[in-house]
C-alpha positions as CSV (number, residue, x, y, z in Angstrom):
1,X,93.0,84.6,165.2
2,X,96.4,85.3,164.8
3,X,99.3,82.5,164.7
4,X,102.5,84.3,167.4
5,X,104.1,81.1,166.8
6,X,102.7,77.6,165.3
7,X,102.2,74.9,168.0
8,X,102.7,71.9,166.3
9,X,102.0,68.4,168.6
10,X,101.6,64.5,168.3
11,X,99.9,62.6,171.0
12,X,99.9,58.7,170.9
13,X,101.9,56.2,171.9
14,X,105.7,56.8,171.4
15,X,107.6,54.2,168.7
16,X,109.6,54.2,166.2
17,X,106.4,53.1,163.6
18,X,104.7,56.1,164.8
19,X,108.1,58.0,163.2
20,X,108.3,60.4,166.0
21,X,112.3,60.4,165.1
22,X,111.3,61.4,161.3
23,X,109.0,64.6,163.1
24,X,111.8,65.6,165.7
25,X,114.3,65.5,162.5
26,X,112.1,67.9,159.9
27,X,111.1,69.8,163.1
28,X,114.4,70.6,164.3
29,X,115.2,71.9,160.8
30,X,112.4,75.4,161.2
31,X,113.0,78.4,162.3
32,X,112.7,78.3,165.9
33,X,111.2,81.5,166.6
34,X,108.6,80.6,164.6
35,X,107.0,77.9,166.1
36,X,107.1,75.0,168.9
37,X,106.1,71.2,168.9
38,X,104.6,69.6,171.8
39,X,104.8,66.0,172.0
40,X,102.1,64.1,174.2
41,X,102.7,60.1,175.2
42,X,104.6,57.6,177.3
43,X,108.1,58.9,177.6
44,X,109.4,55.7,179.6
45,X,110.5,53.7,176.8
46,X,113.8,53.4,175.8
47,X,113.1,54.5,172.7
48,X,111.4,57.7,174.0
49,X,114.5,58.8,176.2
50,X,117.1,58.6,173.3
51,X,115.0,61.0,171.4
52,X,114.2,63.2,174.5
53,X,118.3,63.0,174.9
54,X,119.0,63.4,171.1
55,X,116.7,66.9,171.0
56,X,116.9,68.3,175.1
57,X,119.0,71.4,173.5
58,X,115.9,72.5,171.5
59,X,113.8,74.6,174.1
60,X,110.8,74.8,171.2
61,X,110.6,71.0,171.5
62,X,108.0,70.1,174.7
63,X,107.5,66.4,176.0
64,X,104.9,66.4,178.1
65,X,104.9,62.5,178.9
66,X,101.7,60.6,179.4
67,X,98.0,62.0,180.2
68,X,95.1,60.5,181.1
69,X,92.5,59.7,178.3
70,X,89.8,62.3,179.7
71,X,92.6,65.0,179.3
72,X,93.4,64.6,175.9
73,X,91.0,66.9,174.3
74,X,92.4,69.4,176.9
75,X,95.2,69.5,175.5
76,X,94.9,69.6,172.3
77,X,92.7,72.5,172.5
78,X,96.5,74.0,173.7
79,X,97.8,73.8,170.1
80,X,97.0,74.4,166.2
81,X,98.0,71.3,164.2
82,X,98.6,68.1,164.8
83,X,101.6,66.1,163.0
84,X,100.8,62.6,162.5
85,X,103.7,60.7,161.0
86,X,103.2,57.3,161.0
87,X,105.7,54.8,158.9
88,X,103.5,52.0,158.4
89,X,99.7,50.8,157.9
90,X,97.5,53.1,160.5
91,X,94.3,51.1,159.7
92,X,92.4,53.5,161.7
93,X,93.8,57.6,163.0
94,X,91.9,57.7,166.2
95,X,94.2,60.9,167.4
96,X,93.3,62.4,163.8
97,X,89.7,61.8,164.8
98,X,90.2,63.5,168.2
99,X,92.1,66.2,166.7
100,X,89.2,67.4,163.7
101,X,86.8,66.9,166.4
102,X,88.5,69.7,168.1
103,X,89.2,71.7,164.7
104,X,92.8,71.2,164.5
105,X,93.8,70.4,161.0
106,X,96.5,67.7,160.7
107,X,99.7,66.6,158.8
108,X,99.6,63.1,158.2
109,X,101.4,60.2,156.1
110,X,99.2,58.6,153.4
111,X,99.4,55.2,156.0
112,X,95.7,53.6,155.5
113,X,93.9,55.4,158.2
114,X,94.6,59.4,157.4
115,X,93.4,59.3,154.5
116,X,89.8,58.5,155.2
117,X,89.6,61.6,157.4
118,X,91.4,64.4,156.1
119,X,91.0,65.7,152.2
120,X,94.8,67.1,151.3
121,X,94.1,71.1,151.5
122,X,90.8,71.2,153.0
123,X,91.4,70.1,157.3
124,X,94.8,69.3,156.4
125,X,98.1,68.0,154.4
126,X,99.0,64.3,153.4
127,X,102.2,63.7,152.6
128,X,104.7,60.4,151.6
129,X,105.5,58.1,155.1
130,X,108.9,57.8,155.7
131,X,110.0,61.4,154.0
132,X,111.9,64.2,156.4
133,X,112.1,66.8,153.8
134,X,108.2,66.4,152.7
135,X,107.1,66.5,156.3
136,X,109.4,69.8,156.7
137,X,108.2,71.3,153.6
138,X,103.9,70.7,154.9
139,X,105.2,72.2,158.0
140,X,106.9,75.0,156.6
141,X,104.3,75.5,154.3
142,X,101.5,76.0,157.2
143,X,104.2,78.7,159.0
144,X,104.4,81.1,155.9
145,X,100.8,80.7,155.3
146,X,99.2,81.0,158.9
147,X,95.7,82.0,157.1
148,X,95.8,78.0,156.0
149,X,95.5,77.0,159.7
150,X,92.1,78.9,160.3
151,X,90.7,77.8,156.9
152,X,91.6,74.3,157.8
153,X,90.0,74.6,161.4
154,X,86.8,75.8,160.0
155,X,87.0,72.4,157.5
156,X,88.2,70.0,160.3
157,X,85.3,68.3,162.1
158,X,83.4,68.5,158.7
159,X,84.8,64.5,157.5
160,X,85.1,62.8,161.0
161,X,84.6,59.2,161.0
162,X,83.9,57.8,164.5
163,X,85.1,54.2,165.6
164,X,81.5,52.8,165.3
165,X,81.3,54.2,161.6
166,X,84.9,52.8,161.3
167,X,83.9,48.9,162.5
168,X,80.3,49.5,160.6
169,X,82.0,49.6,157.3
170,X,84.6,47.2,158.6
171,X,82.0,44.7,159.3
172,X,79.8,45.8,156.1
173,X,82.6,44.9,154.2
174,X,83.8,41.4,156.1
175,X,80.2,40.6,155.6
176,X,80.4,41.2,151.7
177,X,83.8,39.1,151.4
178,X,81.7,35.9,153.4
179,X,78.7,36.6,151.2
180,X,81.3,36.3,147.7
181,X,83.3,33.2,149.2
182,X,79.8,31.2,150.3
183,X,78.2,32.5,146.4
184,X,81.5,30.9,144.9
């Protein structure tokens, strides 16, 4: 398959901890022509409308606003990697789980919950939270190497974990902690 232009998106819930302003910011510095970013959540917050304001003269930059929950796999279907830039503890990436189900690598921040699902390289590209020019440079980086996206896809449902495995191991390990306090 080729790449015409790279079709970046997010879809969650719109905050400033998800660091939507840090992917609009290393976004806004590619080359247009190149590739567009689709953002999918709640625009109504106020937080929302200053970014929509702040970026509305970059026609490569697409909110969508909110979608129902059955759509979402719909959707992201539509594009080819998802940016997941969260600036604080994600204890579990359920949109990163949606998004390898559906073979689309993903660009996340090394917050907890990425890391358990994507292997840097292989169905995708950790980088630092909180850091414009790395998120610019993984994004760059997948736009001069388009052949990255399809090896990726082919790698990206391979290391899913599910919510049940997720509160299995959660409980596993809760259990474990009890076990060591009531032994001490």
């Amino acid at each position: 398959m080729e790449y015409q232009k790279c079709k970046f998106f997010y879809v969650g819930r719109i905050g400033y901890i998800k660091g939507i302003h840090l992917l609009l910011e290393a976004f806004a510095g590619l080359d247009a022509s190149r590739c567009e970013l689709h953002i999918i959540g709640d625009t109504n917050e106020k937080y929302a409308q200053h970014l929509m304001k702040q970026y509305k003269k970059y026609p490569n930059i697409i909110f969508h606003g909110k979608i129902q929950p059955d759509e979402v796999s719909e959707y992201i279907r539509l594009f080819d990697i998802l940016v997941h830039p969260a600036i604080y503890l994600e204890v579990f990436g359920l949109n990163i789980g949606e998004a390898l189900l559906e073979k689309k690598p993903v660009i996340a921040t090394r917050c907890g919950g990425a890391e358990m699902q994507i292997e840097d390289k292989k169905n995708g590209l950790l980088i630092e939270p909180n850091n414009v020019d790395e998120l610019q440079s993984a994004m760059q980086w997948i736009l001069d190497h388009p052949i990255e996206i399809r090896r990726m896809s082919d790698n990206a449902d391979k290391h899913v974990i599910s919510m049940e495995e997720h509160v299995h191991t959660l409980v596993e390990l809760y259990k474990n902690q009890i076990k060591k306090y009531n032994d001490f």
